[in-house]
Every structure is written in structure tokens, then in C-alpha cells.
C-alpha positions in Angstrom: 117.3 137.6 -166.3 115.5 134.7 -168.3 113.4 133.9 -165.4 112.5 137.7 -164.8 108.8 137.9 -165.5 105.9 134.9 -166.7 104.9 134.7 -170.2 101.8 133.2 -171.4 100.8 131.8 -174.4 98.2 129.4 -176.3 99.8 126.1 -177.8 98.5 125.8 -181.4 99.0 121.8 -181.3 96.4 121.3 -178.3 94.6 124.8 -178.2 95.5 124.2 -174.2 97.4 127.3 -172.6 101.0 127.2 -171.1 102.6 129.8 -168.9 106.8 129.6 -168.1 108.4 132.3 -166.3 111.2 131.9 -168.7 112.3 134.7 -171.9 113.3 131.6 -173.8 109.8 130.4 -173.7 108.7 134.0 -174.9 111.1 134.0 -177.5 110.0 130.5 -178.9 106.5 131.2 -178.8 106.6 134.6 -180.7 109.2 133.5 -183.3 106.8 129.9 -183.7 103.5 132.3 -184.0 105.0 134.6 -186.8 105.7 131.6 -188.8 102.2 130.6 -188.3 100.9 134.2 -189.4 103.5 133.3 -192.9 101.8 130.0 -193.4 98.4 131.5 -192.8 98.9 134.3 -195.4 99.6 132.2 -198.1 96.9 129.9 -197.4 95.1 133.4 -197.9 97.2 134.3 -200.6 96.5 130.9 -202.7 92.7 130.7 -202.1 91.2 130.7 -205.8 94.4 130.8 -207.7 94.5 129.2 -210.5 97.9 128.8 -211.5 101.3 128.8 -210.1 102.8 131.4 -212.4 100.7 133.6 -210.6 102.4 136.6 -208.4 99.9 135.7 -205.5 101.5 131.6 -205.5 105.3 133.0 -205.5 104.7 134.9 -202.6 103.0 132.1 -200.9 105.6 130.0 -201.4 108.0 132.2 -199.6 106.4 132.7 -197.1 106.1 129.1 -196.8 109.8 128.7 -196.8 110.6 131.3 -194.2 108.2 129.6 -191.9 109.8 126.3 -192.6 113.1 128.2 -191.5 111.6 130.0 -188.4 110.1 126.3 -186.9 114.3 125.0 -187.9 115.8 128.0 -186.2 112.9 127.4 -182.7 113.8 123.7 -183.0 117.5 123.8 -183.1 119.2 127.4 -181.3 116.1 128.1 -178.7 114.9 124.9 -177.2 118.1 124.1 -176.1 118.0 127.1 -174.0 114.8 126.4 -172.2 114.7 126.2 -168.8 113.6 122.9 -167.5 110.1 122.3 -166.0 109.7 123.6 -161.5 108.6 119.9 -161.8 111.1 117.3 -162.7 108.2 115.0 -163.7 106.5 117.8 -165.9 107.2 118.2 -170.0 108.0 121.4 -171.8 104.6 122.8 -173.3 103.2 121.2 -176.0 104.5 123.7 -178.9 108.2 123.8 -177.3 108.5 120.1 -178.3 110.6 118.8 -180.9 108.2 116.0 -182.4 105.5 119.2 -183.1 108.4 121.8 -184.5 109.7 118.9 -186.5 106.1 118.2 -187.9 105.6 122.1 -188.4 108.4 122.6 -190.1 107.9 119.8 -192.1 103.9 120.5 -193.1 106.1 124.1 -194.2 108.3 122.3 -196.6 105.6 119.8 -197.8 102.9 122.8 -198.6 106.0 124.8 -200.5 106.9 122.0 -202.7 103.1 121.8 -203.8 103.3 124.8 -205.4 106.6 123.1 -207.4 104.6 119.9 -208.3 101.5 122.6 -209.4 104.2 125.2 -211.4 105.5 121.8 -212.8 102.1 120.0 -214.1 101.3 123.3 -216.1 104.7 123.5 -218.0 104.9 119.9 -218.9 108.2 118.4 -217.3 108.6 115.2 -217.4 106.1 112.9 -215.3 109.4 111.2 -213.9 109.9 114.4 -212.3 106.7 115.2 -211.4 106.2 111.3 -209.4 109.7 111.7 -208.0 108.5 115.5 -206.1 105.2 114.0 -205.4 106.9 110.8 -203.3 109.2 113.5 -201.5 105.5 114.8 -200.1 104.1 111.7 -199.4 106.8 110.9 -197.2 107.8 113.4 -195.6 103.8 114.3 -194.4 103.9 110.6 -193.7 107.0 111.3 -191.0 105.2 114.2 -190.0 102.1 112.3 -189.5 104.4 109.9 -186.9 105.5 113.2 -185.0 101.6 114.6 -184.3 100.3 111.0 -183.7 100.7 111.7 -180.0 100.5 115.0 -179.8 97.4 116.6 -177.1 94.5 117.3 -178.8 96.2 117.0 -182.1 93.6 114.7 -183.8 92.5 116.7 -186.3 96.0 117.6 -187.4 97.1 114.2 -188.0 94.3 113.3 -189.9 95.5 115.7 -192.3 98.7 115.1 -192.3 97.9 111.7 -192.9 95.3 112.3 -195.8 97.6 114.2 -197.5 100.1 111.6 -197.3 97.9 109.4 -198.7 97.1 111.9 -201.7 100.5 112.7 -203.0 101.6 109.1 -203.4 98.4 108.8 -205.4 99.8 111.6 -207.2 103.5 109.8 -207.7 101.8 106.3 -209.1 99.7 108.7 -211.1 102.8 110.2 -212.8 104.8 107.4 -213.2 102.1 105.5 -214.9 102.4 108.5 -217.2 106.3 107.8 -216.7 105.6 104.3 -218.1 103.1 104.5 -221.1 105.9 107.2 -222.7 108.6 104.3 -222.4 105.7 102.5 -224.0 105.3 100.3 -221.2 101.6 99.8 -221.4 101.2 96.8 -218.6 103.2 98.9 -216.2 101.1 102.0 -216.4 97.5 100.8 -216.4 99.4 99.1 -213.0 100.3 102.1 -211.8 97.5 104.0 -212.7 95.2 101.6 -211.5 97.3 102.2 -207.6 96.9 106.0 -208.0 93.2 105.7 -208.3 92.9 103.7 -205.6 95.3 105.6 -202.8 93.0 108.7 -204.1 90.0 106.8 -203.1 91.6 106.1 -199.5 93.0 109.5 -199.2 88.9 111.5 -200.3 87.9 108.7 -197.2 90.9 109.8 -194.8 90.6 113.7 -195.8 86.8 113.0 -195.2 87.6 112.5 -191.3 89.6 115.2 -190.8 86.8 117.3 -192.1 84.4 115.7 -189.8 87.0 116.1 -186.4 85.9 118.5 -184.4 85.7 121.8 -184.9 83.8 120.2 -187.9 84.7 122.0 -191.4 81.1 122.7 -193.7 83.4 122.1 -197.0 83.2 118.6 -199.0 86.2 116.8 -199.8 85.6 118.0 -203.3 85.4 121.3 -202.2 89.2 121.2 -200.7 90.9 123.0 -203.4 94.3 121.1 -203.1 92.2 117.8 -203.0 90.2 118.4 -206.1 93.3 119.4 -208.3 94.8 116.1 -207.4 92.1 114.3 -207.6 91.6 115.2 -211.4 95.3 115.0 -212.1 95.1 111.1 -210.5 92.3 110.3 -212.8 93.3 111.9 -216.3 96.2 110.1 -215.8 94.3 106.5 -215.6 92.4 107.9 -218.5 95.2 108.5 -220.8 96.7 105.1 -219.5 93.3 103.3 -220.5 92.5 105.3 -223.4 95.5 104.4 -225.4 95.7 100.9 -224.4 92.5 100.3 -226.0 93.7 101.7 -229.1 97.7 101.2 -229.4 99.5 98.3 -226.6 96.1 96.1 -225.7 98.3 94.8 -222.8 97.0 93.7 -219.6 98.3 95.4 -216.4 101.6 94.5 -214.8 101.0 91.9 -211.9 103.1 94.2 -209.2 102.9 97.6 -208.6 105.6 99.7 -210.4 108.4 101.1 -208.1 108.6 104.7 -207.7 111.2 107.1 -208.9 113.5 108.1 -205.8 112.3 111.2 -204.1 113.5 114.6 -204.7 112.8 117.8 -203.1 113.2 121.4 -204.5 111.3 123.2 -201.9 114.0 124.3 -199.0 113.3 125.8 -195.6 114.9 129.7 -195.6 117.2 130.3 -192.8 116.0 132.9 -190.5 118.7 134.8 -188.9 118.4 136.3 -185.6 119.5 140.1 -185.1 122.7 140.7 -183.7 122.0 142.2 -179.8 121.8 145.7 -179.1 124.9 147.2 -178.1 123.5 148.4 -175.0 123.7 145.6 -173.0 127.1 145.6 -172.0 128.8 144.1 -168.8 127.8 147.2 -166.7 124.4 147.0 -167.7 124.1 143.4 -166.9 125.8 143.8 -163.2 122.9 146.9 -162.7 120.5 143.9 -161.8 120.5 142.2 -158.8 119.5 138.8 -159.5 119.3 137.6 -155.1 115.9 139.3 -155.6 114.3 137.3 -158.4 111.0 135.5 -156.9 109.3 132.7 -158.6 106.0 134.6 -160.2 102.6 132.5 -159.5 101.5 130.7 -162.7 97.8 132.5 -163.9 94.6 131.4 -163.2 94.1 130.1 -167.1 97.5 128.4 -167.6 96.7 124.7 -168.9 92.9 126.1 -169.8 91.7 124.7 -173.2 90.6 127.8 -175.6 88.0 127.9 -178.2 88.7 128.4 -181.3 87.2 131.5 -183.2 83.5 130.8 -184.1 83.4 128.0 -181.4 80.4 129.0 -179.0 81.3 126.6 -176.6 85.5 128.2 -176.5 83.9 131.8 -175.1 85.7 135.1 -176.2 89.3 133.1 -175.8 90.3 132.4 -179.6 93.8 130.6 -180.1 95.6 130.3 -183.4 96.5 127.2 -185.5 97.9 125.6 -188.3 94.9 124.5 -189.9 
């Protein structure tokens, strides 16, 4: 019966689409999309919010955590029962890989604990802390960065992944130069804080291109919410550094880079749980099909057809979904 009918749908990490006479697929694809719906209703959700005590960020950031769990549960109890490809030679489309799902789930995780590192900032814990969830974000995008790198028409994605990368390891030499001047180690933070305003400079030029990759976004850097609340957390940090240098340590920065605080992550993926099967199909049910007169469907006209996205003239009526 998993080869009864075709199923077609759009792949979010090339915009190409992928038909597979196979349930699995179906399955994948459907359980993969309402994740994406989760992760694009708190990006709603979070638009103009100013703090992270709000009611509108906790929701976000379970919903961000169930589609972390969703892209887990696709990666590790559905793939496996894909059928292969009619041709040997052929690959599984491009959202049934692991090396996307991984990345998804990942992104999930990453964007969840950012609303930690926010909720954390505005109650004051300590900037040990703070650097220590900030290099758990920078890393893991970094690894997720890896996974899209060679992903079909994924060059917008990674450019995001990897700007982001870039911006929350500014973020971790940021707070551990704050780390530093409370020990009172004045050479070590103007060090450190020097690094986090210079990764921040590299990540406004590498967040720059993804907003220039086609489709083309009309915002700024500056304009990118996440981007600008980093951005001002990097630089107070250098201020605070320089400001009380001048007035209490006069030291001169440290010659090497301070090492980070080992990474920690708070933000979890929520297991999704599948429903238990209906009752209905029992043994005599399954024998009421004859499976001799399943027939290998003809793939549609549009299968492997690249879709426009919404407000693209060029895409048509066709809109697909994505992450971004």
C-alpha cells in the first residue's frame, strides 16, 4: 500500500518540485511542512516584540521547539522507510535528505535559544552565561551552515546560516569581555571586546549578501531586527570595556584573543509523538487489497519544475514555502 497513489510536493531547500509514488514520502513532506508553518508563526509572532517576557516570545519559542522535534522525528523514524529512487542512480528529493533535516532542525534549536540569550540579557545573568549560550549558536549554525553548503538552490539559505554564525560568536567575545572586566581583567576584555566588534562587522557584510541573493529582501542590515539587537549588545559591551579602562585599569589589550567559555544549550527540540493507528486496520482489512494490481503511476508534467516564490513575477501563480 505505500506505493498506492503519487504525491507531490514543493521542496522548500531548492523551491524545485518532487513527485514519489510513495506514503512515506507524503508523510515526510506533510509532517516537515507543519514544522515550517510552527517556525513561520513565531517569526510572526516575534515581529516587533520587545522583550522576551512577553506572552507573544514564549509562544514563539515553543513552537520553535516542536518544529525542531518534528524535523528529529522526519530525520530519524520516516526516512528510513522511504522507498528508494525507480533509478538506482537518482537521490531522494531534496527535503527527504538528512544534511537539510539536520540543518532544519538545527536553524529550530538555534532560533529557540535566541529567545534564552534575549530573556537572559534583560534579567542580568551572568555574561559567563550569556557568552557560553551565545558560542552554542554560533556553532551549531556554523554545522548547519556545512549541511546547506551543497544543498540545490540553497544559496540564500547558507548565507544566513552563515551570517548568523558569524553574529553570535560576536555576541560570545562580546560577553566574555564583559566576563573579563568583572574579574577585573581589563587587558583581556578590551581583547575580547575589540574581536566581538570585529566578527560583527564581518557578520553586517555576510548578512548584507544574503539580503542581496535572490529573491532580493528591500530591508537594510540594520533593519533586521535580530541583527540590530546584537549589534548594539556587541558594541555597549566594547564601550563599557573602553569606558572604564580609561578611568579605573589603563591596561593595554591582551596580545591573544581570550578563550571562550564552553558551550551550553538550554533550548531542546520537543519530541513529537506520532498517533497510535486506527484500530481499523486490522489483518482482514489489509488482505481486502490486492496488491498484483498496483501499477507504477506516471510522474506529473511539473515534477522537478522550479516554483516562484510569492510576489516573484517571473515564478507565475506557483508559490512554494520556505524557511526564510
Amino acid at each position: 500500500l505505500q506505493a498506492l497513489a503519487m504525491f507531490t510536493w514543493s521542496n522548500t531547500s531548492s523551491g524545485r518540485v518532487s513527485s514519489k509514488q510513495d506514503a512515506a514520502f507524503e508523510l515526510a513532506s506533510w509532517l516537515e511542512n507543519v514544522g515550517i508553518w510552527k517556525v513561520k508563526r513565531a517569526a510572526w509572532l516575534l515581529e516587533g516584540v520587545q522583550s522576551a517576557e512577553e506572552e507573544a516570545s514564549k509562544e514563539a519559542f515553543t513552537l520553535l521547539k516542536a518544529a525542531a522535534g518534528l524535523n528529529h522525528y522526519v530525520q530519524d523514524h520516516v526516512l528510513p522507510l522511504l522507498l528508494p529512487p525507480a533509478n538506482a542512480a537518482a537521490a531522494q528529493p531534496g527535503d527527504m535528505r538528512n544534511n537539510v533535516l539536520q540543518a532544519y532542525n538545527t536553524q529550530c534549536q538555534c532560533e529557540a535559544q535566541e529567545i534564552v540569550i534575549q530573556r537572559a540579557v534583560e534579567k542580568g545573568n551572568s555574561p559567563h552565561l550569556v557568552a557560553a549560550l551565545c558560542r552554542d549558536v554560533a556553532e551549531k549554525l556554523k554545522g548547519a551552515h556545512g549541511m546547506a553548503l551543497h544543498v540545490d538552490g540553497g544559496d540564500k539559505w547558507t548565507k544566513y546560516l552563515g551570517g548568523k554564525a558569524t553574529l553570535y560568536l560576536a555576541m560570545a567575545h562580546a560577553f566574555n569581555a564583559r566576563h573579563h572586566l568583572k574579574e577585573e581583567k581589563a587587558a583581556e576584555a578590551l581583547r575580547a571586546g575589540a574581536e566581538g566588534v570585529r566578527l560583527a562587522e564581518e557578520a553586517e557584510k555576510q548578512l548584507g549578501e544574503f539580503l542581496k541573493a535572490e529573491p532580493k529582501d528591500k530591508q537594510h542590515v540594520h533593519e533586521v531586527p535580530f541583527f540590530h539587537r546584537a549589534l548594539a549588545d556587541v558594541r555597549l559591551a566594547d564601550k563599557k570595556v573602553n569606558s572604564e579602562n580609561s578611568f579605573i585599569y589603563y591596561a593595554k589589550p591582551a596580545d591573544e584573543v581570550p578563550s571562550l567559555p564552553d558551550a551550553k544549550q538550554l533550548a531542546t527540540a520537543t519530541d513529537f509523538t506520532a498517533p497510535e493507528r486506527s484500530g481499523k486496520w486490522t489483518t482482514v482489512a489489509y488482505d481486502g487489497f490486492d496488491a498484483s494490481k498496483l501499477q507504477e503511476l506516471p510522474v506529473p508534467p511539473h515534477a522537478d519544475k522550479k516554483l516562484g516564490r510569492a510576489g516573484d513575477k517571473k515564478g507565475g501563480a506557483d508559490f512554494f514555502c520556505t524557511l526564510l
